[in-house]
N, C-alpha and C positions, 0 to 999 in steps of 0.2 A: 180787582186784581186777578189778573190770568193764573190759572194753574192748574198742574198738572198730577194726574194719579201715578204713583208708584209705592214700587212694591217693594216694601219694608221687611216686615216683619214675618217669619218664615212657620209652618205649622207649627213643628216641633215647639218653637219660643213661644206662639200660644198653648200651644196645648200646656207645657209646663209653666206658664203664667196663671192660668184659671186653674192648674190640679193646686200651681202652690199657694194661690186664695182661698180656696178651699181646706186644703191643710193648714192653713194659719190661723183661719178663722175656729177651724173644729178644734187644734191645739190651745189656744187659746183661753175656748169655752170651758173645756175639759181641766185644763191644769191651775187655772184660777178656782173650779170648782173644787178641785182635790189639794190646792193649797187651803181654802176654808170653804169647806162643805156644808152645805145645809142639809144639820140632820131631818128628818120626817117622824113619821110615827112610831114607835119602841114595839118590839117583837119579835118574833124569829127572824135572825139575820138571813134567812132563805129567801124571805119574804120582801126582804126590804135591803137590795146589794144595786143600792145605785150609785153609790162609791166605788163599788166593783168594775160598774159596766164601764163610769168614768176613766179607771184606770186603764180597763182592756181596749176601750179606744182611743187611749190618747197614747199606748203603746203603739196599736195598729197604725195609727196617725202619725207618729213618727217615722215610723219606720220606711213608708210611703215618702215621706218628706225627706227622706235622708236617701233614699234611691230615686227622687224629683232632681234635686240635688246635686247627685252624681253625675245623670243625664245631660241636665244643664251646663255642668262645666265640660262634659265631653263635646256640646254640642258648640263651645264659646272656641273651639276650633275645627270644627268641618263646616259650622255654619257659616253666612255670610257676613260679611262688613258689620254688620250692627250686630251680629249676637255677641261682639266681641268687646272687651275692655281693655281699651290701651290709653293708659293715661300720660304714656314718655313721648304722645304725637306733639309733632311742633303748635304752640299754641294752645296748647290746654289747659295752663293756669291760667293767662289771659280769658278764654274763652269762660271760664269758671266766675272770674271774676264778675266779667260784662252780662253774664246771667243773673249774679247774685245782685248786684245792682238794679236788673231789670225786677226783679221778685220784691226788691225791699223799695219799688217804683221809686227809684233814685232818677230813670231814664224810663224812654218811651220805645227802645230799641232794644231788641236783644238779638244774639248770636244765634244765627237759622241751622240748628239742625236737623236731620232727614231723622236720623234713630232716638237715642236718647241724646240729653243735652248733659253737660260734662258735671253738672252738679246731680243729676239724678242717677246719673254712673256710680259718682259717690257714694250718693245717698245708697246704691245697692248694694256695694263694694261691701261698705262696713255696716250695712244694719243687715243685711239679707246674705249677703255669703261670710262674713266677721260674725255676726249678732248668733245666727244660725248655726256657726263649729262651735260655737260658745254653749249655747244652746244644746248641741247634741253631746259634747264631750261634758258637760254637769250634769244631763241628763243621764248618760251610761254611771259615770258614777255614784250619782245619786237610787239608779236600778241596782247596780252591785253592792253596794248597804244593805240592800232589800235581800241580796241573793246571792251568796259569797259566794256559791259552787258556778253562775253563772259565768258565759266569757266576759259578760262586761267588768268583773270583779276581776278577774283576772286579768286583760287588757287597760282598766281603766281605773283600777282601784289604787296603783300603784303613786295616781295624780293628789288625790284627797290632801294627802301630809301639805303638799306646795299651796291650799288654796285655804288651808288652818284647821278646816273642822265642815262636818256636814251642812251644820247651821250657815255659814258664809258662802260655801257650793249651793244649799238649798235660794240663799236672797240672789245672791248671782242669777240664777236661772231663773226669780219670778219679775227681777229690775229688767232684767235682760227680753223680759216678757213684756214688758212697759216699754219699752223702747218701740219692739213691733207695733202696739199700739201706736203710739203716735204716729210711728210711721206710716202707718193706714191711712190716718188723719191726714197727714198732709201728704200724701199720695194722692187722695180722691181729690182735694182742693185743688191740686197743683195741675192734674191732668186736667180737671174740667175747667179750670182757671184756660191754661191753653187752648184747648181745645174753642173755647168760648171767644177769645182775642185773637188767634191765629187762623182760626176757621181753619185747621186741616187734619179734622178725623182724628185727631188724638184716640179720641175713646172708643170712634166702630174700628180705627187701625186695628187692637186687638184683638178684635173678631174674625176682621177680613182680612189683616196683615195689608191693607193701603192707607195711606196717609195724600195728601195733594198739598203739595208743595208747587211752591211757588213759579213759573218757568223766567230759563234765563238763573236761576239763581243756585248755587253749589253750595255743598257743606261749611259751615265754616265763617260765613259770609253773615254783615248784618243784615235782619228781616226788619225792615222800615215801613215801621207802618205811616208815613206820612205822604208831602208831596210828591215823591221822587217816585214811590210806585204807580204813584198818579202818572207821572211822566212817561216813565217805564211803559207804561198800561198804552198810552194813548199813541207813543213812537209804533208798538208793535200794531197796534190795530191800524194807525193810518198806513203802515207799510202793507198790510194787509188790503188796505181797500185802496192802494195804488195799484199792486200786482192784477188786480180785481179790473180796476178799470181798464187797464193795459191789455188784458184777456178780453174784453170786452170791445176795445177799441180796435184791435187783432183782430177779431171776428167778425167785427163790422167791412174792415175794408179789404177781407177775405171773402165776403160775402157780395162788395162790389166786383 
């Protein structure tokens, strides 16, 4: 299959893709640990504050994340075509569909996009900017418990009554922790699934921001992997080695 390199994916959208791997993965580590700690040895708590250090990074960690965040959605309008999520475009439940189809191999085709495909929009929609306000707004009030003089007790504390009690704010934010998990999960399957069947850089695109897509073929459009690209393939090359021989037969009787 012919194809061709382009240019996707814009610094900015990696740099904030790998800072916010990074933060999810240390968030994570960090707040699983500080929901059930394993204690160590008994003695001076001077000696032994790595509960402490857990929490002083998983503040730091957030807070990083919640200004990753901010960047990202400033950047989902001065960026380009793809750092953006629009889901009111014509065909986008369609296209949602003939993906999920393709994913539960219902079919051997699915819908060619150049950025993301309309089910991984999704999927970021409500687990990574949804999952994420969720995330930060249990979090400030669960910090404001801790710290009444704080602004988060004062901006944020005011929510508590609506969500019943600390204990239901506290499972909120570590269910809501589980969710990211999974989503890692099938993040990593899903891109190297791609990547593996499509043959077009899914995984170095994040690095270098190129992807190679297919030529002749536009967003939106199904990627068939069968005969027809076959067709496709072979129409462009022998158009190719006619122009070829014509140049050739030109120069010959140029030449007489």
């Amino acid at each position: 299959m012919l194809k061709q390199s382009k240019y996707i994916w814009e610094l900015p959208v990696r740099i904030y893709h790998w800072l916010n791997a990074i933060l999810i993965v240390v968030l994570l580590i960090t707040g699983f640990y500080i929901g059930r700690p394993v204690f160590g040895h008994v003695g001076e708590p001077t000696n032994y504050f790595l509960m402490g250090w857990m929490i002083l990074i998983h503040r730091y960690a957030a807070w990083l994340f919640i200004a990753n965040m901010i960047f990202r959605f400033y950047w989902a309008f001065v960026g380009n075509e793809y750092a953006r999520f629009r889901p009111w475009r014509r065909g986008f439940a369609k296209d949602g569909l003939e993906t999920l189809k393709y994913y539960l191999f219902f079919k051997k085709e699915h819908t060619l996009e150049h950025g993301h495909n309309v089910l991984a929009q999704l999927s970021y929609f409500f687990i990574i900017w949804i999952g994420s306000t969720i995330m930060i707004i249990t979090g400030f009030i669960l910090q404001g418990e801790m710290h009444p003089d704080s602004f988060q007790a004062q901006y944020f504390g005011w929510l508590l009554p609506y969500f019943g009690n600390s204990i239901l704010v506290r499972s909120l934010h570590h269910y809501v922790a589980w969710a990211f998990v999974w989503f890692i999960i099938a993040h990593l399957y899903l891109v190297i699934r791609q990547d593996i069947l499509d043959e077009d850089g899914t995984i170095s695109a994040i690095i270098s921001g190129y992807k190679f897509i297919p030529v002749n073929y536009e967003p939106h459009s199904p990627a068939k992997h069968n005969i027809e690209m076959d067709i496709q393939e072979e129409q462009v090359l022998e158009q190719k080695k006619s122009e070829d021989n014509k140049s050739v037969k030109h120069f010959n009787e140029k030449k007489l």
